[in-house]
FIDRENKOL-639184 format. One line per 10 residues: their letters; for each residue z, x negated, y negated of N, C-alpha, C, CB. Coordinates in steps of 0.02 Angstrom, whole numbers, plus 32768, in hexadecimal, padded with zeros to 4 digits. Each point is the difference from the previous one (the first is absolute). Glycine has a CB too. Layout:
<vexlums>
a) Z,X,Y,Z,X,Y,Z,X,Y,Z,X,Y  ... $
</vexlums>
This chain:
<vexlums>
xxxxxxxxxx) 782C,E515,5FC1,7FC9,7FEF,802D,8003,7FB6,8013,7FB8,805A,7FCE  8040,7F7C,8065,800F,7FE0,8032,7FAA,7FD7,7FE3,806B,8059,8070  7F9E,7F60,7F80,7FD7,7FDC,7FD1,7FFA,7FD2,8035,8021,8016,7F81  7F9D,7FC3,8089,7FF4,7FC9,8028,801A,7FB5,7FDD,7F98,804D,8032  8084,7F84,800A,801A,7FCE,7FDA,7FCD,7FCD,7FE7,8065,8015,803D  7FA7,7FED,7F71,7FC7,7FDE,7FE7,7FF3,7FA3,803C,8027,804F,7F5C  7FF8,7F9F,80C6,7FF4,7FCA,8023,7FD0,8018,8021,8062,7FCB,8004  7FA2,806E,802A,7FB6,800F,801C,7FC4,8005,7FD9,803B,8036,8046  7FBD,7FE5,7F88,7FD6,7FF3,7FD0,7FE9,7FDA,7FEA,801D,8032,7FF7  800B,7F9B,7FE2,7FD9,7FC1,8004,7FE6,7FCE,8033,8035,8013,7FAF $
xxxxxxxxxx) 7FF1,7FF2,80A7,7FEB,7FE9,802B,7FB2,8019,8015,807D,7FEE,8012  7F78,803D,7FCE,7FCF,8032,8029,7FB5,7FD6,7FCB,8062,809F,8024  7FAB,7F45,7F93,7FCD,7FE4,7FE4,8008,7FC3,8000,7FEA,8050,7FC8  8063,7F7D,8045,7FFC,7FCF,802B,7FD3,8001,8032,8060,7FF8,7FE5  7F83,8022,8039,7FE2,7FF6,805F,7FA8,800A,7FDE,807D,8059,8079  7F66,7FCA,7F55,7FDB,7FF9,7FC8,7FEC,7FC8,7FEB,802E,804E,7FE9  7FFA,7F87,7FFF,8011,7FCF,7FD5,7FD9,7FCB,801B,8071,8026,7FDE  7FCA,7FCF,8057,7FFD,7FE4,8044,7FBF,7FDA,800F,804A,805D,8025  7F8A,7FE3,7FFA,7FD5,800E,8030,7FAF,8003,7FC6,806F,804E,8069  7FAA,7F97,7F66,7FA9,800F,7FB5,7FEB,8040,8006,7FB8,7F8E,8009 $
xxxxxxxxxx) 8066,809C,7FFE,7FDA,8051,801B,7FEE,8009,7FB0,8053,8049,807D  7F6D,7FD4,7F75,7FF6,8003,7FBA,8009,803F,8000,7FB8,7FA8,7FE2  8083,8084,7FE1,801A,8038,8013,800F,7FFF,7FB9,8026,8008,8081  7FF0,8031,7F54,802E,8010,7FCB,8030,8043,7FFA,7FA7,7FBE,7FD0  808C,803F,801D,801C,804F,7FF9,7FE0,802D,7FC5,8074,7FD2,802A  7F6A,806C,7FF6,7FDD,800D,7FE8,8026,8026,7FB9,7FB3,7FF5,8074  8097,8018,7F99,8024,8024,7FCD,804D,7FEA,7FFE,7FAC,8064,8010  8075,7FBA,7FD4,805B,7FF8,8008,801D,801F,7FC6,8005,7F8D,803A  7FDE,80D7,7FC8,801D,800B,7FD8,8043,801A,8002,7F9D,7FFE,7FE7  807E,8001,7FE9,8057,8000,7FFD,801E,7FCA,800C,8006,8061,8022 $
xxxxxxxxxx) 7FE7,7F69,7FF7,8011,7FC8,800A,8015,8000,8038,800F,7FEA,7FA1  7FD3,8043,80A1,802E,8015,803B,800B,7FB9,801D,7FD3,8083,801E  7FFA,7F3E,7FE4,8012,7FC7,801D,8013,7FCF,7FD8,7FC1,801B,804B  8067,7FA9,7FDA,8010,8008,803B,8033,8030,8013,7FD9,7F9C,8001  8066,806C,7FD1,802C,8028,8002,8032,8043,800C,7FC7,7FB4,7FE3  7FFF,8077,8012,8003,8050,8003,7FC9,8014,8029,8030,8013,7F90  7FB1,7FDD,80A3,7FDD,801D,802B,801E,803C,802F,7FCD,7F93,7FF3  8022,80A3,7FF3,8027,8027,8047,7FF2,8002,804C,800B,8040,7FAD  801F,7FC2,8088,7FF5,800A,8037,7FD7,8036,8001,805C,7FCD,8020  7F65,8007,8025,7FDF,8041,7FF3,7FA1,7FF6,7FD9,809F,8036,7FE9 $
xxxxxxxxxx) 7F76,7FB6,7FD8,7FB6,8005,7FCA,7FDF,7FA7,801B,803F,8061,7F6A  7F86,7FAD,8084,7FE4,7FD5,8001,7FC9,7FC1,7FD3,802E,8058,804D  7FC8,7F78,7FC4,8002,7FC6,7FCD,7FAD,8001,7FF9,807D,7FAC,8025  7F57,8050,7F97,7FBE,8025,7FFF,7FE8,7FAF,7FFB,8003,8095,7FBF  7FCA,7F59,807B,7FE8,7FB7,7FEB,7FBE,8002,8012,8068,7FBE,8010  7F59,8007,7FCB,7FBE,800B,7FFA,8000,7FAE,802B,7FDC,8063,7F7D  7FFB,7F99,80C4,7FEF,7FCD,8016,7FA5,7FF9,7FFD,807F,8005,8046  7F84,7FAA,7FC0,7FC3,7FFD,7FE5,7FCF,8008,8045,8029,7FB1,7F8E  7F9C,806E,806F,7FDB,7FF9,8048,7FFD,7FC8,8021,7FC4,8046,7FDF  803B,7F80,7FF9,7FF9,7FBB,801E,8039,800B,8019,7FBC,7FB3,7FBD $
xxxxxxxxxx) 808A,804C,8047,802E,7FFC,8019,8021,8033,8043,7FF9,7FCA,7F89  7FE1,8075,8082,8014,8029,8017,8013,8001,804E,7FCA,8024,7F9E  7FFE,7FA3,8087,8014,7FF0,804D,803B,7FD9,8000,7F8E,7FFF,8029  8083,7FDD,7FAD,8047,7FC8,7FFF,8033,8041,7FE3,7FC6,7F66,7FD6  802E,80AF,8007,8043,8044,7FED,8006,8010,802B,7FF8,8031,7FAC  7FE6,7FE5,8079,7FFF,803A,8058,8035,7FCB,8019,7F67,803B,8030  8095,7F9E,7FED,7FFD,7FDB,802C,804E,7FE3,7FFA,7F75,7FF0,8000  80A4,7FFD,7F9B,8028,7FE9,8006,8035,8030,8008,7FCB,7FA8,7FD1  8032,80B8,8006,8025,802A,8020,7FFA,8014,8031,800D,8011,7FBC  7FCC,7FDE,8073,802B,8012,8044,8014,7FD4,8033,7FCC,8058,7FF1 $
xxxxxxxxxx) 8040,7F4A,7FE3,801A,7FE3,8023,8047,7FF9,7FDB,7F92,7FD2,8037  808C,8052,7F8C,802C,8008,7FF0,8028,803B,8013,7FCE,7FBC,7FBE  8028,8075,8065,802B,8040,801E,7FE9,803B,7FCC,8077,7FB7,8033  7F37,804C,7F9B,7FF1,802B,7FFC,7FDD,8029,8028,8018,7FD1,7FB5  7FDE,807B,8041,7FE7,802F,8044,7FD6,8027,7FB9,8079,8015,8088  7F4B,7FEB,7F91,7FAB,8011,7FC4,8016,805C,8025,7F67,7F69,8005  809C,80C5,7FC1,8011,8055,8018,7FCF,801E,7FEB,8071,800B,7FF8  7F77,8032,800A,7FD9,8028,7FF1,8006,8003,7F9E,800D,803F,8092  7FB8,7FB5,7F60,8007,7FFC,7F9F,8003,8048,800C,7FAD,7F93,7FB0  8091,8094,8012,7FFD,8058,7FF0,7FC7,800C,7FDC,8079,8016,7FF3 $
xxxxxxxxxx) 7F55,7FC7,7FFA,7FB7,7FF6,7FD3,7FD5,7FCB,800E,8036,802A,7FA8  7FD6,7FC8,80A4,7FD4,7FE8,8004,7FAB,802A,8041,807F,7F96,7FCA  7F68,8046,8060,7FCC,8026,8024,802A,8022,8044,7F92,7FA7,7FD2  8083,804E,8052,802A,8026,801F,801C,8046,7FFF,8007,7F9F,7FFE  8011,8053,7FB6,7FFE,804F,7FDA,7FC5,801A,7FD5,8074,7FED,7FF7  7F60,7FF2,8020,7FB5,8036,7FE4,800C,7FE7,7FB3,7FFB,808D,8059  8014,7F34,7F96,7FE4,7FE4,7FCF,7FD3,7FD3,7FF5,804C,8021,7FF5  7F73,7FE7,7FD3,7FB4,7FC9,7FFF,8027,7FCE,7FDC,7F82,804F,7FF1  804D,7F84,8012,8000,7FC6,7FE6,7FB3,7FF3,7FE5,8069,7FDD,804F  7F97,8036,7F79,7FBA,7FF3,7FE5,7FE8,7FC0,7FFF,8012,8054,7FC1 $
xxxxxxxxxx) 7FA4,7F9A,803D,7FE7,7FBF,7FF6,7FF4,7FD3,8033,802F,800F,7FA6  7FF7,8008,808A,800D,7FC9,803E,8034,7FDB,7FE6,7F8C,7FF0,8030  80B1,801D,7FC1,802A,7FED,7FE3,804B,800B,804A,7FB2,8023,7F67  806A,7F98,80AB,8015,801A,802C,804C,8023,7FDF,7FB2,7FA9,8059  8060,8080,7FF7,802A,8013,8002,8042,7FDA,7FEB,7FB6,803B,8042  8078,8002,7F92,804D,7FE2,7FFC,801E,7FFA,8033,8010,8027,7FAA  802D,7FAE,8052,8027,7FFE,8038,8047,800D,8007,7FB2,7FC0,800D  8071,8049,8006,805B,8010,7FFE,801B,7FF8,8039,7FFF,8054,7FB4  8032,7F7D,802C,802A,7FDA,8034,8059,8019,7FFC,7F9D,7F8C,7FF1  807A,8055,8055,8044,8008,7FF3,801A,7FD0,802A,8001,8073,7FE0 $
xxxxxxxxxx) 8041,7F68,7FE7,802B,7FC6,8012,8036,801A,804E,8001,7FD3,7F61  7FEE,800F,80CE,8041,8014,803A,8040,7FE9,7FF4,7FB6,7FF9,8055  8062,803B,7F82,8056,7FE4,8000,8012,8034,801D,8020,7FBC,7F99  801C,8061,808A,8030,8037,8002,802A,801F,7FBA,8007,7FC7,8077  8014,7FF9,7F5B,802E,7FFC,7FD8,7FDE,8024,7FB8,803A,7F8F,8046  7F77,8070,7FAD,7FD1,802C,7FDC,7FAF,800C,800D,8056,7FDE,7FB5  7FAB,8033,8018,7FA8,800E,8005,7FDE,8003,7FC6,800B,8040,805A  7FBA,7F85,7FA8,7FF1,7FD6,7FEB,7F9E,8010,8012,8093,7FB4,800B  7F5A,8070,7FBF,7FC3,7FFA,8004,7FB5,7FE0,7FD1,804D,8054,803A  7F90,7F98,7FE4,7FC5,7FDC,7FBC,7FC3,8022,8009,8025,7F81,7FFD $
xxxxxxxxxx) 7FCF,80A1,7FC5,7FAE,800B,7FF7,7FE2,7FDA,7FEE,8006,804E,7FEE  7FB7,7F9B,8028,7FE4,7FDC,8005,7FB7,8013,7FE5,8057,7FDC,8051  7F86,8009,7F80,7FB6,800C,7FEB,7FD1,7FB8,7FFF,802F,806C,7FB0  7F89,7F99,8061,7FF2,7FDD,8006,7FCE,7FDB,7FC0,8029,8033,8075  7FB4,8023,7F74,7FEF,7FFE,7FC3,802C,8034,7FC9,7F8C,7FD8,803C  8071,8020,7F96,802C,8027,7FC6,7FE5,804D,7FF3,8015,7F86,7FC0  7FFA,80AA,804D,7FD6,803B,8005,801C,8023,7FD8,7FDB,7FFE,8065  800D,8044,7FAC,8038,8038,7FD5,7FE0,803A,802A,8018,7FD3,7F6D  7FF0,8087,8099,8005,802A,8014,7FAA,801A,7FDF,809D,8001,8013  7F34,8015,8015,7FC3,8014,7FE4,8005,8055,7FF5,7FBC,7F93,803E $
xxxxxxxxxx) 8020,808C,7FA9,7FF8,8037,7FE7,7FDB,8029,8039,8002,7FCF,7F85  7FF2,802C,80AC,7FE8,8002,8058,804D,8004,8013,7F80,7FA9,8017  8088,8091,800F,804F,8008,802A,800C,7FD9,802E,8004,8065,7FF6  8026,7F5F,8013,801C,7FE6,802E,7FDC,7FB0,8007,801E,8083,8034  7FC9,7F74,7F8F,7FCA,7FDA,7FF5,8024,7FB2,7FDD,7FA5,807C,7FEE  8057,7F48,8018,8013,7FC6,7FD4,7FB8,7FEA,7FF8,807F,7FD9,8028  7F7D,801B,7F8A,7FCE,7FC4,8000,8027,7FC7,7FCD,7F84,8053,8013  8038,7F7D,8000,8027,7FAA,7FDA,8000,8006,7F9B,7FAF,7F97,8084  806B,8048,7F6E,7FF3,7FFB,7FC0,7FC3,7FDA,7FEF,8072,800C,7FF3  7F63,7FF1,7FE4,7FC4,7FD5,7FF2,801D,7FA5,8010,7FC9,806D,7F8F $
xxxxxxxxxx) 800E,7F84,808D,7FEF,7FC7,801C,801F,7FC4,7FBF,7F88,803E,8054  805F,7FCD,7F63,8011,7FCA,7FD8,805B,7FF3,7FFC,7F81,801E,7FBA  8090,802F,8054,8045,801C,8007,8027,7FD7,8024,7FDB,8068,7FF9  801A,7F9C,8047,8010,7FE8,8039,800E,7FAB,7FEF,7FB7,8067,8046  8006,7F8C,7FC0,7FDF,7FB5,7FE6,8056,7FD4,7FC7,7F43,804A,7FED  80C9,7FE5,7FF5,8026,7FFC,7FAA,804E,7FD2,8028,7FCD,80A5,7FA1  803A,7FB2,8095,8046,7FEE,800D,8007,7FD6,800F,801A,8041,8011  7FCA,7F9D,8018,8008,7FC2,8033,7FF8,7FBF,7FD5,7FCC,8040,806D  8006,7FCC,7F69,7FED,7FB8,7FE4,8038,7FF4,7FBA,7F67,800B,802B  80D5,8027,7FCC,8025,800A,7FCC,8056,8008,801F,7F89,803A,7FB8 $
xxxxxxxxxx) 806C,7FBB,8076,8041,8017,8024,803A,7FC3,7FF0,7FB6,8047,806B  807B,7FCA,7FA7,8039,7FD2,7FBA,8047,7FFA,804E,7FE2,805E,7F3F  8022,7F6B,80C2,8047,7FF9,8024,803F,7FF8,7FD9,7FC2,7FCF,8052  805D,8078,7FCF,805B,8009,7FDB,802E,7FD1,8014,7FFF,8076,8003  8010,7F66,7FD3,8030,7FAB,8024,8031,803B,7FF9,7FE0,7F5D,7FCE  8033,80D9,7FFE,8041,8007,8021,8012,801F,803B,8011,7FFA,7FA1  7FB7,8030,8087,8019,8028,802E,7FD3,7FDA,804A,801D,8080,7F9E  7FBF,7F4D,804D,7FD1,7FCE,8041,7FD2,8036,8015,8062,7FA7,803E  7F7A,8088,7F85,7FB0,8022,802F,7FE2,800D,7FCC,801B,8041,806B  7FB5,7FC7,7FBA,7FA2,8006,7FD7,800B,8047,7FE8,7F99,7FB6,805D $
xxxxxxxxxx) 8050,805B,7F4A,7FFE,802D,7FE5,7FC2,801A,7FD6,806D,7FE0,8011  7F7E,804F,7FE7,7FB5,800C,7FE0,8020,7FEE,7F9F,7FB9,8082,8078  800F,7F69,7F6D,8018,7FDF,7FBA,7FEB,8059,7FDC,7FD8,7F49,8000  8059,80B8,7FD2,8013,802B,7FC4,7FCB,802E,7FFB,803D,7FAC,7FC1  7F87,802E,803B,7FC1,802E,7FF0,7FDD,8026,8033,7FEF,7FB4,7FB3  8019,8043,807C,7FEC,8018,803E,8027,802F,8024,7FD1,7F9F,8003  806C,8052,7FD3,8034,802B,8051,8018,8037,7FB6,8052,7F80,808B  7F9B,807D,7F2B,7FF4,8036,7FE7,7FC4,802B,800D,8042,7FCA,7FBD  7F91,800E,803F,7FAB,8032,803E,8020,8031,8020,7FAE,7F9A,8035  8076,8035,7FFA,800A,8024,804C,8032,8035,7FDA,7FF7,7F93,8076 $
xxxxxxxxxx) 8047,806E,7F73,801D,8026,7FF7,7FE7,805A,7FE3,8039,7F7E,7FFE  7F93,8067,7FD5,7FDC,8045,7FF8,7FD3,8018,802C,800C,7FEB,7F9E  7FCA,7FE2,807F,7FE1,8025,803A,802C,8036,803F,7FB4,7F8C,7FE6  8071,8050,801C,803C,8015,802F,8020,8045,7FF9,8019,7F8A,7FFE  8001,8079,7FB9,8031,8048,7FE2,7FA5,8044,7FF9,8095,7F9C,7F85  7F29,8036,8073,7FEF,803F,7FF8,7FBF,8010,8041,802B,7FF8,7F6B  7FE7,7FDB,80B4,7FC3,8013,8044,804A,8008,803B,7F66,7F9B,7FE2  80BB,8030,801F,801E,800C,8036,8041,803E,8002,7FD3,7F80,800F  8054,808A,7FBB,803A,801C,7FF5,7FEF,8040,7FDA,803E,7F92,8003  7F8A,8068,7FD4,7FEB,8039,7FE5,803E,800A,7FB8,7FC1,8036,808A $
xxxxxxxxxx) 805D,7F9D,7F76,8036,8015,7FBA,8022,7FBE,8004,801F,808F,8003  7FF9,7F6F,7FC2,8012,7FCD,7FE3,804D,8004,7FF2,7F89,7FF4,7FD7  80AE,7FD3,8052,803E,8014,8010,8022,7FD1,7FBE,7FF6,801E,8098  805A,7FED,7F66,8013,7FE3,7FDB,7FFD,7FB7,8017,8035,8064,7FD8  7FCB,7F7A,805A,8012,7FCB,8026,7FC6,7FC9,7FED,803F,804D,8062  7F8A,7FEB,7F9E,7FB4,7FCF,7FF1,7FF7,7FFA,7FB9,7FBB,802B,8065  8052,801D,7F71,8007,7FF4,7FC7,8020,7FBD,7FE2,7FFB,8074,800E  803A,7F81,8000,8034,7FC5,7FF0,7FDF,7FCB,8018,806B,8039,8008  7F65,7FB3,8025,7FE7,7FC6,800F,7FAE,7FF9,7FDB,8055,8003,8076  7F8A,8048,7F7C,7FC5,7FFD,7FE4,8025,7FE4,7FAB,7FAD,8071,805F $
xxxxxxxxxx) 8086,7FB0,7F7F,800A,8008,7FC9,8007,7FAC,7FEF,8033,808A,8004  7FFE,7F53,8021,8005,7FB7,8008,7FB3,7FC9,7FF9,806E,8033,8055  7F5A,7FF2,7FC7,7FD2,7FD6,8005,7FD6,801A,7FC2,800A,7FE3,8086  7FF6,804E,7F66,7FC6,8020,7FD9,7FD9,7FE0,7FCF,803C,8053,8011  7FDC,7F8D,7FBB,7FF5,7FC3,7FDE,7FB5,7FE6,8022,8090,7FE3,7FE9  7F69,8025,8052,7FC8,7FC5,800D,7FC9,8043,8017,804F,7F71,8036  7FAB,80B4,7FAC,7FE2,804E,801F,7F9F,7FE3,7FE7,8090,8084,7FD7  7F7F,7F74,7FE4,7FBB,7FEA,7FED,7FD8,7FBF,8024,802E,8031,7F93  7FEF,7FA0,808A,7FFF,7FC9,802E,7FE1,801C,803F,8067,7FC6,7FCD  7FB9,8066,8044,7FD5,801D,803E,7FCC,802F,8001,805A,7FEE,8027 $
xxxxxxxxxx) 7F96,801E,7FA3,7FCF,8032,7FE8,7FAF,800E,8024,8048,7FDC,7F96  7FAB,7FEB,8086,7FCC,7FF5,801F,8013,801E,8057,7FDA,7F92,7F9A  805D,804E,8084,8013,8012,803A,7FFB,8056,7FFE,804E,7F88,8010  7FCE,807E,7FBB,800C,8061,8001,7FC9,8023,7FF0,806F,7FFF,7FD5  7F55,7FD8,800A,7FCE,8042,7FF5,7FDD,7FFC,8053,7FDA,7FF6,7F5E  8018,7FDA,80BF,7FF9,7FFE,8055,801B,8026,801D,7FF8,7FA9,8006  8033,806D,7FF9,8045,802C,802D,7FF8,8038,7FE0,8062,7FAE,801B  7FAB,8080,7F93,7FFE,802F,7FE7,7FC0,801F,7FD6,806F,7FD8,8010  7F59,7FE9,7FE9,7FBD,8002,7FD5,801E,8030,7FCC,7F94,7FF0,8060  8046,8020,7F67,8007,802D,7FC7,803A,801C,7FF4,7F9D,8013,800E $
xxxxxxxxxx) 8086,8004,802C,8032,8025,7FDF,8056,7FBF,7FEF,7FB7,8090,8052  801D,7F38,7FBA,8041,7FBD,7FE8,8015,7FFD,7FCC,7FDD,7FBE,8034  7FFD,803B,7F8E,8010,800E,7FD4,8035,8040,7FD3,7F9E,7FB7,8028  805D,8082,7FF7,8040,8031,8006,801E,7FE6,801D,7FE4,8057,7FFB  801C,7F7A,8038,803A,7FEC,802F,8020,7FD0,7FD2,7FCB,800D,807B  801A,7FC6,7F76,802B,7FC9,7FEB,802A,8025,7FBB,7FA4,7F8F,8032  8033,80A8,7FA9,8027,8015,7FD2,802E,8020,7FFF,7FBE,7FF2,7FE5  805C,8032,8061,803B,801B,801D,802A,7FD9,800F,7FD0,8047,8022  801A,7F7F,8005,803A,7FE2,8005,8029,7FC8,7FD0,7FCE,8023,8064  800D,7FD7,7F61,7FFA,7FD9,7FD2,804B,8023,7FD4,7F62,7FDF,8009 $
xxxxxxxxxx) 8085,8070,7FFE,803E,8028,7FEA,8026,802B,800A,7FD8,7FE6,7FD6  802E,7FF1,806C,8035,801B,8040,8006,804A,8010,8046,7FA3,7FDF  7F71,807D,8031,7FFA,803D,7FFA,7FEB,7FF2,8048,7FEA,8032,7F7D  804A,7FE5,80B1,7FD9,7FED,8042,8015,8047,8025,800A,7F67,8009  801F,80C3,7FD8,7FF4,804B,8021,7FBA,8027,7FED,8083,800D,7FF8  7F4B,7FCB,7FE5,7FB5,8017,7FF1,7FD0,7FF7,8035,8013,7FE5,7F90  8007,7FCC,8083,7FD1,7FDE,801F,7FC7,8027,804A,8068,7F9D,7FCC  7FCE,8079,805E,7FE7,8022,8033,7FD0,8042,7FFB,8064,7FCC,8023  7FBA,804E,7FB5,7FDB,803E,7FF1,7FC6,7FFD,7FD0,8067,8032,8018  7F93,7F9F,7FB6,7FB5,7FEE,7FE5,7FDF,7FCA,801B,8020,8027,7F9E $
xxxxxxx) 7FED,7FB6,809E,7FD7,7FE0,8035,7FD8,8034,8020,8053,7FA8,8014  7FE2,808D,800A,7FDE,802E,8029,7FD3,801A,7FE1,8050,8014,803A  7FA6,8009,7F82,7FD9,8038,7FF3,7FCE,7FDE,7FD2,805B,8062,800F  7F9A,7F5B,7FE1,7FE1,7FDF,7FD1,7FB9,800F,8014,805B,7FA9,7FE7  7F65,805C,7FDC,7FDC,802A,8015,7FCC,7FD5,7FD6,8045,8077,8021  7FBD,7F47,7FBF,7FCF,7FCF,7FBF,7FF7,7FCB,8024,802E,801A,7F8B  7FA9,7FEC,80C2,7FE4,7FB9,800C,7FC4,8019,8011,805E,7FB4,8026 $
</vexlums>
């Protein structure tokens, strides 16, 4: 499979950099960047609302073209809260293709069909005020504790199961599970405590199916 050249990649959070856009990658699992990006997939990034008319503005004075989000309102997807809409872009090259999702707040998939809502506000609040710059790769990354949050929010609202890929990046962070303990009873209330004890012992083919049916709050 036919991989984007990591120079575009880092040019692409060069112009970021650049420009103060307050932004972070919201993930990079497998390590697809900069390196192994395939032609084709696309790069998952959280811009801050303060920043969002200068993002506009600076991709599409760079040769990005803003497309229909596959989840976003266009396709009959909400946005709870008054929470705006995602966005998805694509780089004009001929030579590949080069796309960025774009969020404005940190969400996940609601239990309402076709539905996003935000994560609690202190949530939100966390990432931003904790966010960590990678000197080795030159971009804004969510810190350890947070982008393990996100990672479980993610495998069990958004994905509905829990892959080996996330596993390997949840298993890496887990250590700090009790640290976030407060973030997760917000997000999971009562049934956290089973949570954290699943993943504590890497029992994460449980997880989904005693979320769903949990019945002690």
């Amino acid at each position: 499979m036919k991989k984007i050249n990591s120079e575009v990649i880092n040019n692409f959070f060069l112009l970021l950099n650049e420009n103060n856009i307050n932004y972070i990658l919201i993930k990079n699992i497998d390590n697809e960047l900069p390196n192994n990006l395939i032609d084709g997939k696309d790069i998952d990034i959280l811009v801050h609302l303060d920043s969002k008319e200068e993002f506009e503005n600076i991709m599409k004075e760079n040769n990005y073209n803003i497309l229909t989000h596959p989840q976003g309102n266009e396709n009959g997807w909400n946005f709870g809260y008054n929470m705006p809409s995602c966005q998805f872009w694509k780089k004009n090259d001929n030579s590949f293709t080069l796309y960025i999702d774009v969020n404005f707040i940190l969400c996940c998939k609601s239990l309402i069909n076709k539905t996003w809502v935000p994560l609690n506000e202190p949530i939100n609040n966390s990432i931003w005020q904790n966010k960590i710059f990678d000197k080795n790769n030159n971009w804004w990354i969510m810190d350890d504790k947070n982008l393990l949050l996100y990672l479980i929010v993610r495998c069990i609202f958004d994905k509905s199961n829990f892959s080996d890929s996330y596993i390997k990046e949840i298993e890496i962070r887990k250590h700090y599970i009790n640290e976030i303990k407060d973030k997760l009873e917000i997000t999971f209330f009562k049934f956290n405590s089973h949570l954290q004890q699943l993943i504590k012992d890497s029992n994460y083919n449980k997880i989904i199916n005693d979320y769903i049916t949990y019945n002690k709050y």
